[in-house]
PQR file with spaces between the fields and no chain letter, atoms N, CA, C, O and H, PARSE charges and radii, in Angstrom:
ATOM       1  N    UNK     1     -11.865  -14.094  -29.865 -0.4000 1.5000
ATOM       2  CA   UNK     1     -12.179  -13.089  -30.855 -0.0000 2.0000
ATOM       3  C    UNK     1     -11.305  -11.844  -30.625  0.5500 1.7000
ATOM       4  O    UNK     1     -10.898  -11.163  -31.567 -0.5500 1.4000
ATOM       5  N    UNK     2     -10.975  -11.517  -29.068 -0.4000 1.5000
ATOM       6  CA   UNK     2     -10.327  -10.302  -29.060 -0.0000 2.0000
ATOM       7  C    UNK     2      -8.863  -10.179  -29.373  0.5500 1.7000
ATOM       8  O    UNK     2      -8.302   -9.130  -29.690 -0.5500 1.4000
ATOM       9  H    UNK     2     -11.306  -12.070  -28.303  0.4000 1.0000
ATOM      10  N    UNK     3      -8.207  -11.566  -29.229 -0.4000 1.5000
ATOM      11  CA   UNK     3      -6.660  -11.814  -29.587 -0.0000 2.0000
ATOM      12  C    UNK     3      -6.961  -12.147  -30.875  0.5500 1.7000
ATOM      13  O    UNK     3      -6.146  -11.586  -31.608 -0.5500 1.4000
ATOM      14  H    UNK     3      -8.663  -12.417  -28.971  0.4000 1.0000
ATOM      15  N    UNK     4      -7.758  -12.805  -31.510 -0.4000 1.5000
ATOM      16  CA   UNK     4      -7.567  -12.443  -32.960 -0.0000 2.0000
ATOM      17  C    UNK     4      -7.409  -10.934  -33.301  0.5500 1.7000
ATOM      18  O    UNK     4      -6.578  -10.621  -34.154 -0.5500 1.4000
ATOM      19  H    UNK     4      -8.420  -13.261  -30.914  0.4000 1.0000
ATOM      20  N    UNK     5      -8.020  -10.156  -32.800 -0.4000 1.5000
ATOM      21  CA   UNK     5      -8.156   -9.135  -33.605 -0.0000 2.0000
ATOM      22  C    UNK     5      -7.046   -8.347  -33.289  0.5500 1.7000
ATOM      23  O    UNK     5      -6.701   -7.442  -34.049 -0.5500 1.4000
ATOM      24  H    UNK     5      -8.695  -10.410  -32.107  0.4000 1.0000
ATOM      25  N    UNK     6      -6.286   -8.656  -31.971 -0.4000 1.5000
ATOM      26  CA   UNK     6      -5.102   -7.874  -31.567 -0.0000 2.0000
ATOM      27  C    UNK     6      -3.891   -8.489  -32.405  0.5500 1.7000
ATOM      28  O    UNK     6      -2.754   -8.032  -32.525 -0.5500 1.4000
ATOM      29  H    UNK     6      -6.566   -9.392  -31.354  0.4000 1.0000
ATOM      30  N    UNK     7      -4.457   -9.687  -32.968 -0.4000 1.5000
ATOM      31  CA   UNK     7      -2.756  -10.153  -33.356 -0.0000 2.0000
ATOM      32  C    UNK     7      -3.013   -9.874  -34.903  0.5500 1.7000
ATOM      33  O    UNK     7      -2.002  -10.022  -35.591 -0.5500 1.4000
ATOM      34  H    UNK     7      -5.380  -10.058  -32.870  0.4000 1.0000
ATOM      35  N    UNK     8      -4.175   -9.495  -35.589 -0.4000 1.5000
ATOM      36  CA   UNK     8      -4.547   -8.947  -37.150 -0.0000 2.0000
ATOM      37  C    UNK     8      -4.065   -7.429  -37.380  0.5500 1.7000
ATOM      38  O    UNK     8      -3.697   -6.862  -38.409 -0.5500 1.4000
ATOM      39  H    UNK     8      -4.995   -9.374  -35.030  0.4000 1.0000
ATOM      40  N    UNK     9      -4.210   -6.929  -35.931 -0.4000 1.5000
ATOM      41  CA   UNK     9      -4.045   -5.236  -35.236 -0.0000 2.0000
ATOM      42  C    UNK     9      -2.917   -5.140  -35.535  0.5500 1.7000
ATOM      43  O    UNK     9      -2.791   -4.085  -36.155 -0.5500 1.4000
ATOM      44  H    UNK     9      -4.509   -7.389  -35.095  0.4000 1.0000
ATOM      45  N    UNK    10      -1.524   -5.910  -35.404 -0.4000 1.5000
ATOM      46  CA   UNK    10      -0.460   -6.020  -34.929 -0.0000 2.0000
ATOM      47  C    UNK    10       0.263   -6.314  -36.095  0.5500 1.7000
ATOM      48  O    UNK    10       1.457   -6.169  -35.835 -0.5500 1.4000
ATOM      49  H    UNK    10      -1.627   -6.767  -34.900  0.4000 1.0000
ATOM      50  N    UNK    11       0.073   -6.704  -37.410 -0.4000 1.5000
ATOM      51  CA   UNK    11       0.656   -7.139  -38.251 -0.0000 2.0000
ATOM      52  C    UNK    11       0.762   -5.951  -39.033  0.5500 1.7000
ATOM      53  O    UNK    11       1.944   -5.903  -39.376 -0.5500 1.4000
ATOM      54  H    UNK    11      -0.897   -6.822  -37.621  0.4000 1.0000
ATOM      55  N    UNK    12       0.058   -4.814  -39.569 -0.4000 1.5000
ATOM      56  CA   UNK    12       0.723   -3.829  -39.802 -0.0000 2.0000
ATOM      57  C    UNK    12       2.023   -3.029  -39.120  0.5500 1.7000
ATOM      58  O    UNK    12       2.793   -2.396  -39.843 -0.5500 1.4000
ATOM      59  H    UNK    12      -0.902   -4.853  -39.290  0.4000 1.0000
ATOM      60  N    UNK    13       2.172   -3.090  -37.957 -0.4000 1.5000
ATOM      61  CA   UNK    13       3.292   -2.993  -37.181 -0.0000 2.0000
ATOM      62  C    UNK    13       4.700   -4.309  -37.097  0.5500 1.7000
ATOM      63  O    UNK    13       5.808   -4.149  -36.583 -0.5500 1.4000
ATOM      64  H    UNK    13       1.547   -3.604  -37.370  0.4000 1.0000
ATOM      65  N    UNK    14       4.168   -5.540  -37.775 -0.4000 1.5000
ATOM      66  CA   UNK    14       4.998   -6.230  -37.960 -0.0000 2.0000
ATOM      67  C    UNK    14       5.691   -6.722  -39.033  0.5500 1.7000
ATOM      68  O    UNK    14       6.571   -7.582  -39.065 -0.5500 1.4000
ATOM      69  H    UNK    14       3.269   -5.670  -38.192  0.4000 1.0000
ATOM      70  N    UNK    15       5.032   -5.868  -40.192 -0.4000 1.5000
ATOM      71  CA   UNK    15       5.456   -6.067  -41.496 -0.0000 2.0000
ATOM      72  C    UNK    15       6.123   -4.214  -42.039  0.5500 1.7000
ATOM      73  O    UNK    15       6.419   -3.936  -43.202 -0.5500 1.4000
ATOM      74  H    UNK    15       4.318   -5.169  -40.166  0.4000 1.0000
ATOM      75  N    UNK    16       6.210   -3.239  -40.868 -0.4000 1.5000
ATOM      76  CA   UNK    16       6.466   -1.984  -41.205 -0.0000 2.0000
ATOM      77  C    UNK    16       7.846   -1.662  -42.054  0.5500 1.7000
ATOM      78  O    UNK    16       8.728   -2.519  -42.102 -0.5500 1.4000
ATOM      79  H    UNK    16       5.970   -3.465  -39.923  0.4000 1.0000
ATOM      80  N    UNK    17       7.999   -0.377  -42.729 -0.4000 1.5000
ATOM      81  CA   UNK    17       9.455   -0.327  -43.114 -0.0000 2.0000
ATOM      82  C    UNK    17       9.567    1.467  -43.419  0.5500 1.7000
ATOM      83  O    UNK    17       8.668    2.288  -43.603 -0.5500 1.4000
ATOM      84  H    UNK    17       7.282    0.320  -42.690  0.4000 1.0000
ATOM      85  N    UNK    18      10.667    1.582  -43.389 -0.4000 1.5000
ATOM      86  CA   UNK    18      11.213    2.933  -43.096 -0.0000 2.0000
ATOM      87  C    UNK    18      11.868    3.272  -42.370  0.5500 1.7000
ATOM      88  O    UNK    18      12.756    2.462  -42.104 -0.5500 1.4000
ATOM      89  H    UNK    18      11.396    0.915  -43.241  0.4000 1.0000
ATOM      90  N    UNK    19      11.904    4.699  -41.534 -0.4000 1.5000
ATOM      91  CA   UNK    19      12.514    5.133  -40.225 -0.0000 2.0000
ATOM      92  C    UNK    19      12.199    4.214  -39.129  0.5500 1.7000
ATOM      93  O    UNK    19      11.023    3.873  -38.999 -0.5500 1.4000
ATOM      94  H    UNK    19      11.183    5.357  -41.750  0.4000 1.0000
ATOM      95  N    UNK    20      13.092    3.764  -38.317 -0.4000 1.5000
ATOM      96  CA   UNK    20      12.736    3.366  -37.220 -0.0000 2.0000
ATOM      97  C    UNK    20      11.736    1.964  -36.732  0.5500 1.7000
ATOM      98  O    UNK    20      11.270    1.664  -35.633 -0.5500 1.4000
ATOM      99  H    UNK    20      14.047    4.042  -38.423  0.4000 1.0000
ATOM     100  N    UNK    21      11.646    1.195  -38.268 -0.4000 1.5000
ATOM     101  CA   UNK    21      10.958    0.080  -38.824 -0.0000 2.0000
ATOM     102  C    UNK    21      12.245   -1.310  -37.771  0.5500 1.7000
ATOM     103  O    UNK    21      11.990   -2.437  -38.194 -0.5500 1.4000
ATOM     104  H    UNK    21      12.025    1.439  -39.161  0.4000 1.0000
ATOM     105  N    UNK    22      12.623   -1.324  -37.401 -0.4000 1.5000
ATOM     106  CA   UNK    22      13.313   -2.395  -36.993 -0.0000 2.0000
ATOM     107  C    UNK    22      12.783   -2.638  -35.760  0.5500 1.7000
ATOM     108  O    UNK    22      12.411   -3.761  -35.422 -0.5500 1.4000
ATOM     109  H    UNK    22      12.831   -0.408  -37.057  0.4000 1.0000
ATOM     110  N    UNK    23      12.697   -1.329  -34.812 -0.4000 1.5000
ATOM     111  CA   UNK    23      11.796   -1.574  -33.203 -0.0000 2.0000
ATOM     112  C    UNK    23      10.539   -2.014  -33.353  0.5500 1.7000
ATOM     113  O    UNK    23      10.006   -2.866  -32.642 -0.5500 1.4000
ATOM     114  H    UNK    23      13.000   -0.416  -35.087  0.4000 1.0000
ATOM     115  N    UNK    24       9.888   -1.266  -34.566 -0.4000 1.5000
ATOM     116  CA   UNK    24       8.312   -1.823  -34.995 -0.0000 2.0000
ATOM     117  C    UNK    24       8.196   -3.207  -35.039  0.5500 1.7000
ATOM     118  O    UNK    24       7.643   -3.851  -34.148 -0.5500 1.4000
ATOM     119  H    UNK    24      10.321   -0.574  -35.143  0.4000 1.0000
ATOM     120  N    UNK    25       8.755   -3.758  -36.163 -0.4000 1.5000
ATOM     121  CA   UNK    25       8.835   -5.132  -36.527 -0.0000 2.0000
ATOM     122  C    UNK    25       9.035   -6.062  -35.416  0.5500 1.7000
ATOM     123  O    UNK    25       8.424   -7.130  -35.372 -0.5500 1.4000
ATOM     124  H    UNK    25       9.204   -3.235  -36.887  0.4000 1.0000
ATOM     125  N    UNK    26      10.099   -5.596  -34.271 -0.4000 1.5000
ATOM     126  CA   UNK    26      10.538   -6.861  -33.550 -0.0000 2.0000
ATOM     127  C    UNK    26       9.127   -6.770  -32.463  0.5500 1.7000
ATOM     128  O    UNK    26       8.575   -7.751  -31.967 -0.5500 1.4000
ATOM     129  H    UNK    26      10.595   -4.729  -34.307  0.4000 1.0000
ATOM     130  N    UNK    27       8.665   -5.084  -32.221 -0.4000 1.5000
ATOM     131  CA   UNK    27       7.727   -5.450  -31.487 -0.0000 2.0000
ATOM     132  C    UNK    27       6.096   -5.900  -31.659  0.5500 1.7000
ATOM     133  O    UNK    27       5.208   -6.225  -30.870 -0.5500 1.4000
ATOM     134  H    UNK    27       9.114   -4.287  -32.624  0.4000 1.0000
ATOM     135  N    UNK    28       6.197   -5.742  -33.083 -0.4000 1.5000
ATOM     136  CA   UNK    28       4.592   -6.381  -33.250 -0.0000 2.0000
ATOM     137  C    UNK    28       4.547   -7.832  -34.095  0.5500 1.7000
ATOM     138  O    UNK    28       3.570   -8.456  -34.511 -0.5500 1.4000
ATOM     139  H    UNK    28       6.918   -5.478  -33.724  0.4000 1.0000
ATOM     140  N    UNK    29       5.995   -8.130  -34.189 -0.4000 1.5000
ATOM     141  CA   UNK    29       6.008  -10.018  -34.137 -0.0000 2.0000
ATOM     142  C    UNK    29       6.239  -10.443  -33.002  0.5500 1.7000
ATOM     143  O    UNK    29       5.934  -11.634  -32.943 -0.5500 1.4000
ATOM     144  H    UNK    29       6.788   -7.623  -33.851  0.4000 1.0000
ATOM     145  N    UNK    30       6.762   -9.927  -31.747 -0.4000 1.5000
ATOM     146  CA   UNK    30       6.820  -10.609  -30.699 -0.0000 2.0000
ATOM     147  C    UNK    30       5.212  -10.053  -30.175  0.5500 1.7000
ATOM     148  O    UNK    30       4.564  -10.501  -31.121 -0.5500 1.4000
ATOM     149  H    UNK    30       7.010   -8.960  -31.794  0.4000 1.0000
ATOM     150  N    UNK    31       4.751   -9.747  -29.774 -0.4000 1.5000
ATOM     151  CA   UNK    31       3.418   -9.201  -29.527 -0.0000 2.0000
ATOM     152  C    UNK    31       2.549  -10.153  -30.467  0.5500 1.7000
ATOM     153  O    UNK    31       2.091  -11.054  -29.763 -0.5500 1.4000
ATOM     154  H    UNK    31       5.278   -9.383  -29.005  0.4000 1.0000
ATOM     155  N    UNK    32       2.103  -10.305  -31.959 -0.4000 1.5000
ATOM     156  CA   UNK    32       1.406  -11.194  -32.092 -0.0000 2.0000
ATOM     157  C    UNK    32       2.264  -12.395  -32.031  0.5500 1.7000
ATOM     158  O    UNK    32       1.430  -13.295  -32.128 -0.5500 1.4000
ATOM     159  H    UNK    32       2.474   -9.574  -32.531  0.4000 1.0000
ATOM     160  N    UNK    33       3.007  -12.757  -31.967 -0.4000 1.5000
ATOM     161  CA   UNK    33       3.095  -14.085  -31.882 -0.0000 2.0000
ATOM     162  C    UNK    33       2.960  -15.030  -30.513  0.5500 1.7000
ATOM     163  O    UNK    33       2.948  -16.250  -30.343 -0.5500 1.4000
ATOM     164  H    UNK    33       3.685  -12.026  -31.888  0.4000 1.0000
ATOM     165  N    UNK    34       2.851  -13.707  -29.482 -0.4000 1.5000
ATOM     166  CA   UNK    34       3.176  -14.461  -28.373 -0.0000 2.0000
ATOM     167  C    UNK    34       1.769  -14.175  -27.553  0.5500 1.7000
ATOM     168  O    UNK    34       1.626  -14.395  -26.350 -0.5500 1.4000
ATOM     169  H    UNK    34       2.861  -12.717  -29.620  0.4000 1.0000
ATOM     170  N    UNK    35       0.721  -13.624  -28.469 -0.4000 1.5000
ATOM     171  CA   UNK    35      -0.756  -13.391  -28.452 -0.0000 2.0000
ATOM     172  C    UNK    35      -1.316  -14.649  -29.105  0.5500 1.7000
ATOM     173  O    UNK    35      -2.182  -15.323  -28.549 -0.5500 1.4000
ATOM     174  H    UNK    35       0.837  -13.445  -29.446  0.4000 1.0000
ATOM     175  N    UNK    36      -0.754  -14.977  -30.407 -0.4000 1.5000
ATOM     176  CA   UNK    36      -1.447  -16.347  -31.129 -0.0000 2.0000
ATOM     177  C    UNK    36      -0.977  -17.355  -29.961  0.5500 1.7000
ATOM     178  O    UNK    36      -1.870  -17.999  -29.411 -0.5500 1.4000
ATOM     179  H    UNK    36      -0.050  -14.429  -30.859  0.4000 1.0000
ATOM     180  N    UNK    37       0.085  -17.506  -29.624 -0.4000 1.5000
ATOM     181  CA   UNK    37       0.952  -18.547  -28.948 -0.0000 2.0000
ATOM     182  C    UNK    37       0.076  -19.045  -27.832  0.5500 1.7000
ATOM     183  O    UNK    37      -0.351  -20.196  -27.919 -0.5500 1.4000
ATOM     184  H    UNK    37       0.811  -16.983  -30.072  0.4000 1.0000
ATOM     185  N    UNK    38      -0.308  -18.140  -26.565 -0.4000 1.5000
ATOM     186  CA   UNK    38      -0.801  -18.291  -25.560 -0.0000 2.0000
ATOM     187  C    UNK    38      -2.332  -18.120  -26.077  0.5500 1.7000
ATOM     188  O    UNK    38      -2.811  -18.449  -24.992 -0.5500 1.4000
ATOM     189  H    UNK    38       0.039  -17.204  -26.494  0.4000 1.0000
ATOM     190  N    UNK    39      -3.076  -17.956  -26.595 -0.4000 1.5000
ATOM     191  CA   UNK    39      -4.258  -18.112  -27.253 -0.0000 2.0000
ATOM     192  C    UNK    39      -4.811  -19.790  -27.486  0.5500 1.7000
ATOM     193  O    UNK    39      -5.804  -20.342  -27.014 -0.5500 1.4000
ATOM     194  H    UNK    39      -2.687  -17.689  -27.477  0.4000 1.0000
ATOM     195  N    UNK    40      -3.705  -20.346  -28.435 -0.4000 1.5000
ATOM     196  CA   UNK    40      -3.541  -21.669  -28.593 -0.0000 2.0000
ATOM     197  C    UNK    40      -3.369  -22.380  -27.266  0.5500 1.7000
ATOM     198  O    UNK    40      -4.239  -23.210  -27.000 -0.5500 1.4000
ATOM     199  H    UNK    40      -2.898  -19.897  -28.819  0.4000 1.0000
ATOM     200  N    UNK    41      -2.414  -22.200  -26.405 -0.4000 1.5000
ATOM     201  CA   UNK    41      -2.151  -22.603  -25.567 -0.0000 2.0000
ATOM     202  C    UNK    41      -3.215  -22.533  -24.258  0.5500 1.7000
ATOM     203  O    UNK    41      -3.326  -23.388  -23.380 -0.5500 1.4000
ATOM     204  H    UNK    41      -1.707  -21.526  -26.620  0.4000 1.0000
ATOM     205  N    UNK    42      -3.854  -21.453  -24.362 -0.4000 1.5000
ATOM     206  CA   UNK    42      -4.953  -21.504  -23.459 -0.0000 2.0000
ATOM     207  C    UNK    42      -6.343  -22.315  -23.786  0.5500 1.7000
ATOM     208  O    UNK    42      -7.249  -22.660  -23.028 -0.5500 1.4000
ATOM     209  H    UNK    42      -3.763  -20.758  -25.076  0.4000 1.0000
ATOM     210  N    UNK    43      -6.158  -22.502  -25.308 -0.4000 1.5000
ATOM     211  CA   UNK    43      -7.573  -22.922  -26.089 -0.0000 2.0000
ATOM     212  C    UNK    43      -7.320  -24.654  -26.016  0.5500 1.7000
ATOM     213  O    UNK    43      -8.319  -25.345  -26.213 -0.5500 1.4000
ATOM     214  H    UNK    43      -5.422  -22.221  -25.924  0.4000 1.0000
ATOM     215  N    UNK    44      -6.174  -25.261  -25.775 -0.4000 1.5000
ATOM     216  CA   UNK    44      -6.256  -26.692  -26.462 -0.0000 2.0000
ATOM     217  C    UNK    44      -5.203  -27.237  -24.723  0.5500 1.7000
ATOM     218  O    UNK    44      -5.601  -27.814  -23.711 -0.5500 1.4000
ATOM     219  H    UNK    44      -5.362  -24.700  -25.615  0.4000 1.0000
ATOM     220  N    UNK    45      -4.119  -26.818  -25.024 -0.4000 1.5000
ATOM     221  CA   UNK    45      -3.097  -27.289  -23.398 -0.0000 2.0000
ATOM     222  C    UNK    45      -4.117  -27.356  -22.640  0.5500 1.7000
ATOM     223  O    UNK    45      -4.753  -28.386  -22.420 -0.5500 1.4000
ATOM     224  H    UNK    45      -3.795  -26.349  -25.846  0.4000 1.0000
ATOM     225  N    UNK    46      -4.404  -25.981  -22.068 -0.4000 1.5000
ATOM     226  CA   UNK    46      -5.073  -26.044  -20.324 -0.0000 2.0000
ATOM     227  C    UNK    46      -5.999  -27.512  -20.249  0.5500 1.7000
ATOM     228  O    UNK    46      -5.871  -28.516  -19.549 -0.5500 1.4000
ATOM     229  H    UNK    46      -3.887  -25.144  -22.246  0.4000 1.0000
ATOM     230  N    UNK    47      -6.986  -27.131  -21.316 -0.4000 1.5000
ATOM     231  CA   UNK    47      -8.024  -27.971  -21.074 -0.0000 2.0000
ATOM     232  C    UNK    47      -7.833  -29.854  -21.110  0.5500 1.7000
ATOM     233  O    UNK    47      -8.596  -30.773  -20.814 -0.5500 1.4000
ATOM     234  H    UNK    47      -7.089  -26.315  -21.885  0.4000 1.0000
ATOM     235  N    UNK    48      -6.464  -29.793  -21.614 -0.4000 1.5000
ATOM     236  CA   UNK    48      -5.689  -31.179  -22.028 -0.0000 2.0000
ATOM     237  C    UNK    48      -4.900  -31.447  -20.340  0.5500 1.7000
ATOM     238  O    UNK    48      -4.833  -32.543  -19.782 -0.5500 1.4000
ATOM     239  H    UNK    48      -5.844  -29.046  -21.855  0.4000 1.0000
ATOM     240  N    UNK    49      -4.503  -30.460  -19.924 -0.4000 1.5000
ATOM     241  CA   UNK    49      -3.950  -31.214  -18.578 -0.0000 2.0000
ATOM     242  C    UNK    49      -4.629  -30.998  -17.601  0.5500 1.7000
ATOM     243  O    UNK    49      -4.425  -31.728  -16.631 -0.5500 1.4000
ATOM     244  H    UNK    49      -4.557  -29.570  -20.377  0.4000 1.0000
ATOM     245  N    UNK    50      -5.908  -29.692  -17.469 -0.4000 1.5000
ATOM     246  CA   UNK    50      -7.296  -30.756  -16.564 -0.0000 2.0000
ATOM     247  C    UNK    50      -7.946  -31.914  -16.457  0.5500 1.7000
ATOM     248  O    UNK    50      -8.076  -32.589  -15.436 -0.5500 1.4000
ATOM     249  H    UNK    50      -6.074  -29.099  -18.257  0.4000 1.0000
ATOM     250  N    UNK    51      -8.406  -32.162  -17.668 -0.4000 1.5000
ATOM     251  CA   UNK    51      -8.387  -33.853  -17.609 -0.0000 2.0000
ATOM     252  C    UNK    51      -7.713  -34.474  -17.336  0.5500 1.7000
ATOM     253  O    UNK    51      -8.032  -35.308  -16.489 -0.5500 1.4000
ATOM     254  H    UNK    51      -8.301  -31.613  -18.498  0.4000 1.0000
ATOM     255  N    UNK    52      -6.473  -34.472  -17.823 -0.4000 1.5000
ATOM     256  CA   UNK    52      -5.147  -35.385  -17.315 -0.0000 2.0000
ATOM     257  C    UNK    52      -4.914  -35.361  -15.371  0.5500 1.7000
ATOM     258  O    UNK    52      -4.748  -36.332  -14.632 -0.5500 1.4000
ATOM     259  H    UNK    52      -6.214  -33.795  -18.512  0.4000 1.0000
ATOM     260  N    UNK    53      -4.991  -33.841  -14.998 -0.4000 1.5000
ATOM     261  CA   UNK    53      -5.073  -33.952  -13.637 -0.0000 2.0000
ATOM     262  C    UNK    53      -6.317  -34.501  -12.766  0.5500 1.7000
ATOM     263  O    UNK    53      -6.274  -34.657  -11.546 -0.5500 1.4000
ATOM     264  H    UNK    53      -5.127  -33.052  -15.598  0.4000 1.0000
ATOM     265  N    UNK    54      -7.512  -34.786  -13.648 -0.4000 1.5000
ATOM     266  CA   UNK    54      -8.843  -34.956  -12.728 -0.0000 2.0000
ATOM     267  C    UNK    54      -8.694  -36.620  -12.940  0.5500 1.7000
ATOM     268  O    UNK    54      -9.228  -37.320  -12.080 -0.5500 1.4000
ATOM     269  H    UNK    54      -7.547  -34.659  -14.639  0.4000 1.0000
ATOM     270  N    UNK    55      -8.191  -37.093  -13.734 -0.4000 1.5000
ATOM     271  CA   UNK    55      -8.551  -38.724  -14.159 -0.0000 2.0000
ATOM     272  C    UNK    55      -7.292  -39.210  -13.274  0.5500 1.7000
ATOM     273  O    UNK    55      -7.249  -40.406  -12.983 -0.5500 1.4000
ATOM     274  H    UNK    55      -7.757  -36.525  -14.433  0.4000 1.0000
ATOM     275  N    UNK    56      -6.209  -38.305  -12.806 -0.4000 1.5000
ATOM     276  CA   UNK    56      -5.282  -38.733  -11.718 -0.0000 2.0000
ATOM     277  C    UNK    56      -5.644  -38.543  -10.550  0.5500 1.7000
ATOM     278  O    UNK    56      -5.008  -39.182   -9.712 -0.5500 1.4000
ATOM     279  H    UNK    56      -6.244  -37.334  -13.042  0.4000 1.0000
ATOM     280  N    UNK    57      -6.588  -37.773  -10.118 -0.4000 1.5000
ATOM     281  CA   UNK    57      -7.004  -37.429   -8.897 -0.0000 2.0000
ATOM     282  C    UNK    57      -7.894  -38.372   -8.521  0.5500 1.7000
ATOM     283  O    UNK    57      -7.746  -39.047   -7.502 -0.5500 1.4000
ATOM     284  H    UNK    57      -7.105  -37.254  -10.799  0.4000 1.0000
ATOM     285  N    UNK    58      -9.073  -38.499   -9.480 -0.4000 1.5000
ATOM     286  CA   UNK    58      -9.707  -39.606   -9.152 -0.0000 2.0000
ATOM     287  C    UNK    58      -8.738  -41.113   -8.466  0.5500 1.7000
ATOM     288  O    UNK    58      -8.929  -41.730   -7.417 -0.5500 1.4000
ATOM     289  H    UNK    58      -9.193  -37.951  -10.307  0.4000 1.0000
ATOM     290  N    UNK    59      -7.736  -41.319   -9.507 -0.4000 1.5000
ATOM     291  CA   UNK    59      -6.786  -42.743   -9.256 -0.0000 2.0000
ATOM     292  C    UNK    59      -6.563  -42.853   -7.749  0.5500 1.7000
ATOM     293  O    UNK    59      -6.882  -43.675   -6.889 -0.5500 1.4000
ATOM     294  H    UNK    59      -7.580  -40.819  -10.359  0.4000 1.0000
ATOM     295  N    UNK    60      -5.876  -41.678   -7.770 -0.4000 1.5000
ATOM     296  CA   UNK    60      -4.891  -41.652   -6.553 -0.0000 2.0000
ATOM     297  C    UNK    60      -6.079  -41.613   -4.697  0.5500 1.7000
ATOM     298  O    UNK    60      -5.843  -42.057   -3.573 -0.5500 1.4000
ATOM     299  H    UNK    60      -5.616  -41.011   -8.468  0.4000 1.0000
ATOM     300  N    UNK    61      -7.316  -40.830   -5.309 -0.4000 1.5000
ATOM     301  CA   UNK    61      -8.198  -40.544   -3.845 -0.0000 2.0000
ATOM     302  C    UNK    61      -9.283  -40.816   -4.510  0.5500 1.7000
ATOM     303  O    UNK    61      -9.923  -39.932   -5.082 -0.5500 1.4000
ATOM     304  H    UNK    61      -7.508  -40.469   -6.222  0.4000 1.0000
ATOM     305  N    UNK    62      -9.583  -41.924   -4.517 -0.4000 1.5000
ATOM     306  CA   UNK    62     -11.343  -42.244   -4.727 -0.0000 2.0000
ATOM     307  C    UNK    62     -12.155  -41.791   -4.284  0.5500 1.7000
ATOM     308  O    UNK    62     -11.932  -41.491   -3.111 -0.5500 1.4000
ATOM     309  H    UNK    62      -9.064  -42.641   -4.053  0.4000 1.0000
ATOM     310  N    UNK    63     -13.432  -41.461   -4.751 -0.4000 1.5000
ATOM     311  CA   UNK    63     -14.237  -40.802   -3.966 -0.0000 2.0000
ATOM     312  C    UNK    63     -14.582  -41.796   -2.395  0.5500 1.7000
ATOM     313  O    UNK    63     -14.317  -42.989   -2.243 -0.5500 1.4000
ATOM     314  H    UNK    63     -13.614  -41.705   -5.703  0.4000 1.0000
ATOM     315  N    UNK    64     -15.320  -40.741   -1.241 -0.4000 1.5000
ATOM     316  CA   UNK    64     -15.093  -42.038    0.040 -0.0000 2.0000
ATOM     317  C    UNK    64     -16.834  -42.009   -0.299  0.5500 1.7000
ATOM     318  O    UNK    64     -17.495  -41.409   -1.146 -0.5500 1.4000
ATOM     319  H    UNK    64     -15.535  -39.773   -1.365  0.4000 1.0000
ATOM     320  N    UNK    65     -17.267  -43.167    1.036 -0.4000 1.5000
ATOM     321  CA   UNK    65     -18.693  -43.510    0.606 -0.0000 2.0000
ATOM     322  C    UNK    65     -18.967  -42.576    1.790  0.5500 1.7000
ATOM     323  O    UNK    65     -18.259  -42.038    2.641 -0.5500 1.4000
ATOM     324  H    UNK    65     -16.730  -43.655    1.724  0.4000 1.0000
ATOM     325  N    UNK    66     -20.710  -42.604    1.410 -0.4000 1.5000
ATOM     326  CA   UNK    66     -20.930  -41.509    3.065 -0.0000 2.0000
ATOM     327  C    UNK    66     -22.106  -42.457    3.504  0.5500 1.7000
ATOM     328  O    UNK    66     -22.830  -43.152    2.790 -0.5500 1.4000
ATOM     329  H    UNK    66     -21.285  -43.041    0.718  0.4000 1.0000
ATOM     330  N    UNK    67     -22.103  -42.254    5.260 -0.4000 1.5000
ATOM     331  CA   UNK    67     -22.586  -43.382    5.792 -0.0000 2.0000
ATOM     332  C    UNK    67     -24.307  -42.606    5.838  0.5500 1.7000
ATOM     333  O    UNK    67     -25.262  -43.247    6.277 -0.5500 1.4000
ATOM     334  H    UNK    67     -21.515  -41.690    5.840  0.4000 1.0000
């Protein structure tokens, strides 16, 4: 919810024009985009190569038995 609202925050600064509109622009499309970017990436990746690492961990070291 809070990077949504920073990268909604950010689009008036990324759509700006006038004086000095060129530093604006490059910095509030790189800023939201690289807010949506890692957002996504934290919301769908991470949780895609924990599993991938726990279903290898299991493979590789089975659980041991206890006596």
């Amino acid at each position: 919810m809070t990077s949504l609202t920073m990268v909604i925050g950010m689009l008036p600064m990324a759509f700006a024009s006038g004086a000095g509109a060129n530093g604006s622009r490059s910095l509030g499309l790189t800023t939201a985009g690289g807010m949506a970017v890692g957002t996504l990436f934290m919301l769908f990746i991470v949780p895609c190569l924990y599993i991938f690492f726990q279903k290898v961990d299991e493979r590789v070291m089975p659980r041991r038995k206890v006596k």
